[in-house]
DRENLO-613559 format. One record per residue (C-alpha): residue number from 1; residue in one letter; x, y, z. Coordinates in steps of 0.02 Angstrom, whole numbers, always signed. Each point is the difference from the previous one (the first is absolute). Layout:
% residues N
@i NUM, aa A, xx X, yy Y, zz Z
...
END
This chain:
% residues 183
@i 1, aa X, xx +0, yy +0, zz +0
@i 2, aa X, xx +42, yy +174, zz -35
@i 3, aa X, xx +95, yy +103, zz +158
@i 4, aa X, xx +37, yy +167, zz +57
@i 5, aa X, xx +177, yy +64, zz -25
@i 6, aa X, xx +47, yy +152, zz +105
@i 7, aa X, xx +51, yy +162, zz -76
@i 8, aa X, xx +170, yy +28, zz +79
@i 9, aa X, xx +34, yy -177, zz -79
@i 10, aa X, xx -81, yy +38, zz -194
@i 11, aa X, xx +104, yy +189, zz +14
@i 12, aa X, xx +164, yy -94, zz +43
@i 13, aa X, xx -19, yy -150, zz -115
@i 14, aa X, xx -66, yy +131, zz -166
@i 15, aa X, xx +136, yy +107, zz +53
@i 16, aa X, xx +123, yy -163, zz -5
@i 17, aa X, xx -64, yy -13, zz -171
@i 18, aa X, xx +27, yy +151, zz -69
@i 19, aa X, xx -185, yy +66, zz +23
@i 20, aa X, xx -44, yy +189, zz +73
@i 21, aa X, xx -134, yy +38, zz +93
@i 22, aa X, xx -105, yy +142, zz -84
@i 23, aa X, xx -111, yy +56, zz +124
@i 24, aa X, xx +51, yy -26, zz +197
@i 25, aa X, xx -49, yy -159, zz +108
@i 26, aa X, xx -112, yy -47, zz -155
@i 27, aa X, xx -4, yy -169, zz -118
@i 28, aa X, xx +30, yy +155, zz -146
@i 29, aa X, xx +182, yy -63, zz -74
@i 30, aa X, xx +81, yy +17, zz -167
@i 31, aa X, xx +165, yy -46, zz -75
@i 32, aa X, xx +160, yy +102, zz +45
@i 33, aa X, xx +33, yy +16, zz -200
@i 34, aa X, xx -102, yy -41, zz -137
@i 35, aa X, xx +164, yy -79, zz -106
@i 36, aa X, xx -40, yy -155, zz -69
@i 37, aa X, xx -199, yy +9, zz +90
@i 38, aa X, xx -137, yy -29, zz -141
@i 39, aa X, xx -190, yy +71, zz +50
@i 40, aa X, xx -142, yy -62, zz -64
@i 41, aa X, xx -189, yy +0, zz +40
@i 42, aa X, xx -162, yy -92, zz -26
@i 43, aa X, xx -170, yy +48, zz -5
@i 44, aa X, xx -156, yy -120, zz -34
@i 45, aa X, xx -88, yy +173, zz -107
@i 46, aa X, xx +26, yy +157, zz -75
@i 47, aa X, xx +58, yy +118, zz +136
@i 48, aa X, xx +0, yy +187, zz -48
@i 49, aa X, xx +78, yy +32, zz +174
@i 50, aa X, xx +182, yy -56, zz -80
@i 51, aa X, xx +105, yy +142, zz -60
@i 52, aa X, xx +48, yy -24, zz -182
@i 53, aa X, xx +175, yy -1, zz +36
@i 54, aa X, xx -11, yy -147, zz +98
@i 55, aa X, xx -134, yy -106, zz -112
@i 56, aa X, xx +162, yy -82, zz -112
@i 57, aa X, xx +28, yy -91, zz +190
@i 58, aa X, xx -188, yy -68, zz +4
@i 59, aa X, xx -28, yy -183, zz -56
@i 60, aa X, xx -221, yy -49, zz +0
@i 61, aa X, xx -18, yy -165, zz +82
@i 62, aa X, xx -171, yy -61, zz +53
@i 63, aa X, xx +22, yy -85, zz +161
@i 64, aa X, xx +120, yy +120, zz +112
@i 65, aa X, xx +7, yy -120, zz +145
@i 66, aa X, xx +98, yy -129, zz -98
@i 67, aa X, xx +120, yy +121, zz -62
@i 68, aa X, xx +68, yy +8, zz +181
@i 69, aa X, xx -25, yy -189, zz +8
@i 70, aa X, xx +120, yy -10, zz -126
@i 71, aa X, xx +118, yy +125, zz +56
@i 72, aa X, xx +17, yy -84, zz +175
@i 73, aa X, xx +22, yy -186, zz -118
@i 74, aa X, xx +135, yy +67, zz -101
@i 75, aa X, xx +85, yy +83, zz +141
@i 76, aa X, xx -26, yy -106, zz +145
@i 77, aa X, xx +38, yy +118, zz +114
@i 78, aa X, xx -71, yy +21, zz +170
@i 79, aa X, xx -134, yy +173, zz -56
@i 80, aa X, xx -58, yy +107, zz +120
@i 81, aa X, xx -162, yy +109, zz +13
@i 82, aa X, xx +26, yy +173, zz +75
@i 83, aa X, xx -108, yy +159, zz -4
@i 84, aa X, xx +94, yy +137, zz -92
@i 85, aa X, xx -74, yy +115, zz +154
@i 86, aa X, xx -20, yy -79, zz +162
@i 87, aa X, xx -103, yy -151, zz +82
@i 88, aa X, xx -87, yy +132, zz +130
@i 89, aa X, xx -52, yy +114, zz -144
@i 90, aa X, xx -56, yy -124, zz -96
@i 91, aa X, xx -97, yy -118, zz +151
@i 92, aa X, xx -73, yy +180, zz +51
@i 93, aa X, xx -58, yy +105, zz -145
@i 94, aa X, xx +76, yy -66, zz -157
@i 95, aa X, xx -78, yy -204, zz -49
@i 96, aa X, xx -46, yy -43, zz +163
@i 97, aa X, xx -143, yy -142, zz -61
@i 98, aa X, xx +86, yy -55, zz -144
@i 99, aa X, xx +170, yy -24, zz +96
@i 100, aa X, xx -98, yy -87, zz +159
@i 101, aa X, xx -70, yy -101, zz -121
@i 102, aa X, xx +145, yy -47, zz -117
@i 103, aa X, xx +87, yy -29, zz +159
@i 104, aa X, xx -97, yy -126, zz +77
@i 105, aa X, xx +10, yy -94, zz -161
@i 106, aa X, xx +182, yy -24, zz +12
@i 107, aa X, xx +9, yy -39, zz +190
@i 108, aa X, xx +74, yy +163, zz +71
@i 109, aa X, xx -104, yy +83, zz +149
@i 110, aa X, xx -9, yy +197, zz -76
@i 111, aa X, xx +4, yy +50, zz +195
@i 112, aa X, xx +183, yy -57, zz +6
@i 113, aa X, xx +42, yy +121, zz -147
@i 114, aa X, xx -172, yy +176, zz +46
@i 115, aa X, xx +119, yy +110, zz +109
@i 116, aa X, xx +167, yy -51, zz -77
@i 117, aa X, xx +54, yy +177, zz -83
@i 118, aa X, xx +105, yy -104, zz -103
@i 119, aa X, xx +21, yy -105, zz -178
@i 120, aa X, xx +32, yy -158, zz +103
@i 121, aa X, xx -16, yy -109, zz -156
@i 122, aa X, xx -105, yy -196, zz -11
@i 123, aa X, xx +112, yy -118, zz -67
@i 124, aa X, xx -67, yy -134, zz -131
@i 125, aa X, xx +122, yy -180, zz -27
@i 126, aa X, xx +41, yy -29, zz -179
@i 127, aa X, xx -130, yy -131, zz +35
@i 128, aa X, xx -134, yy +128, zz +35
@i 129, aa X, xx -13, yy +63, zz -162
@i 130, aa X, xx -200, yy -34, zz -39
@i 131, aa X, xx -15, yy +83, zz +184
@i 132, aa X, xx +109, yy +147, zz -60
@i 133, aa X, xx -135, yy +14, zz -160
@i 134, aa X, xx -159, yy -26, zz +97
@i 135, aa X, xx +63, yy +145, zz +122
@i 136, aa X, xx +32, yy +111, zz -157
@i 137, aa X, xx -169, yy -49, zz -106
@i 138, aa X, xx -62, yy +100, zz +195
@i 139, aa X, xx +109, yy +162, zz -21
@i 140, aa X, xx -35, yy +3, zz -176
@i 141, aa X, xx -186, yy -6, zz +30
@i 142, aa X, xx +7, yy +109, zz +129
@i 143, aa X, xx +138, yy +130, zz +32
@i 144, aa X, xx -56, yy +183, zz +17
@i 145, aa X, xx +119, yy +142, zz -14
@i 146, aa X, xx +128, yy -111, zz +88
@i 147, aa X, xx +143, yy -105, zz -94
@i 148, aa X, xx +100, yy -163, zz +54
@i 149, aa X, xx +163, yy -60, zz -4
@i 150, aa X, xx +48, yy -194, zz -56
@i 151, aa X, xx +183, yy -26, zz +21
@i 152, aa X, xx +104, yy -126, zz -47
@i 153, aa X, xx +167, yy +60, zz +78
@i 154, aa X, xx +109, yy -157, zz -30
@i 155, aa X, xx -50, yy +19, zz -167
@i 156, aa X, xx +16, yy +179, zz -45
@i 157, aa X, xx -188, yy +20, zz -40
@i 158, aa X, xx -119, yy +123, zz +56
@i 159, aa X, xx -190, yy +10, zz -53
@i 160, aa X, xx -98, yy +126, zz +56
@i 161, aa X, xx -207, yy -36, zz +15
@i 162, aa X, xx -83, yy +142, zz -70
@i 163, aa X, xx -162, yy +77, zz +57
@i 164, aa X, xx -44, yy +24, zz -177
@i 165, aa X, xx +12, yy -189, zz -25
@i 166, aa X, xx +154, yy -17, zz -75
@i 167, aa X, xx +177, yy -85, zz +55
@i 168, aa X, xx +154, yy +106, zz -33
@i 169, aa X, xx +166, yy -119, zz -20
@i 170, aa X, xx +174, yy +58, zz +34
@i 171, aa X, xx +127, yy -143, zz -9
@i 172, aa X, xx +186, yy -11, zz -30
@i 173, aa X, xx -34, yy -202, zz +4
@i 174, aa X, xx +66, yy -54, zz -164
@i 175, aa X, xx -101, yy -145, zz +0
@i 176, aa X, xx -160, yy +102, zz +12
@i 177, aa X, xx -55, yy +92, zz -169
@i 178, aa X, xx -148, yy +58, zz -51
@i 179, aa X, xx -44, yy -105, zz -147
@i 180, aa X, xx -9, yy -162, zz +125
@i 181, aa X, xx -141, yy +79, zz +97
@i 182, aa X, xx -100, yy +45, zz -156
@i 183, aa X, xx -84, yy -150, zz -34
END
């Protein structure tokens, strides 16, 4: 089953892998450079809320759930689920019944994470992988005005979950590209 991962433990180990934190005590992290990082995104429609400069980075695929399936097959990699704010915001005012919910589902108590002012992340096995899509068919669904976080830090992958149901891929995996995850 999915656990919790304390944020002084996901800072040090992103850090380790040559991760920065964009946005203090959050699950908000990007890559230190973008040499030799290819972004792409997927959306399951026509979204007019994607600037034109980055629509040569979009890819349609119908079923945005098993994108990240595949993404955590191909990398197996430990991935881990983080609000790009923080659990309190988010268990308070920000997708309160959705995350409760989508919680439960995968086996983690959401009072353990409500007054964490953290991005303490939920870590999914390489195992978990149909867990780790079921969770993000949810945020998909659901998300408003809030984005997620799905990293993959052994594997130099990080996906962010889009409140405008899309998933936003930054890798510097060579064995991840864009053209497996089309199909």
């Amino acid at each position: 089953m999915p656990r919790i991962i304390d944020y002084p433990e996901v800072l040090e180990r992103m850090v380790s892998r040559r991760f920065v934190s964009l946005y203090h005590n959050a699950g908000a992290f990007g890559f230190a450079s973008n040499e030799n990082v290819q972004t792409f995104g997927f959306i399951s429609a026509a979204d007019p809320t994607i600037r034109a400069e980055a629509q040569m980075f979009v890819r349609q695929h119908n079923n945005l759930p098993q994108v990240i399936e595949h993404i955590a097959a191909a990398l197996a990699s430990e991935a881990w689920l983080m609000p790009k704010s923080h659990w309190h915001y988010e268990l308070h005012f920000g997708n309160r019944q959705l995350l409760e919910g989508s919680l439960a589902m995968i086996g983690i108590d959401a009072e353990l994470l409500r007054h964490r002012n953290d991005g303490s992340a939920i870590a999914f096995s390489p195992e978990e992988c149909a867990l780790l899509g079921d969770v993000t068919e949810k945020l998909l669904a659901g998300l408003s005005g809030s984005d997620f976080l799905l990293a993959f830090p052994d594997a130099q992958t990080l996906v962010t979950i889009h409140h405008h149901k899309q998933l936003w891929v930054q890798t510097a995996d060579s064995n991840l590209q864009s053209t497996q995850l089309s199909s």
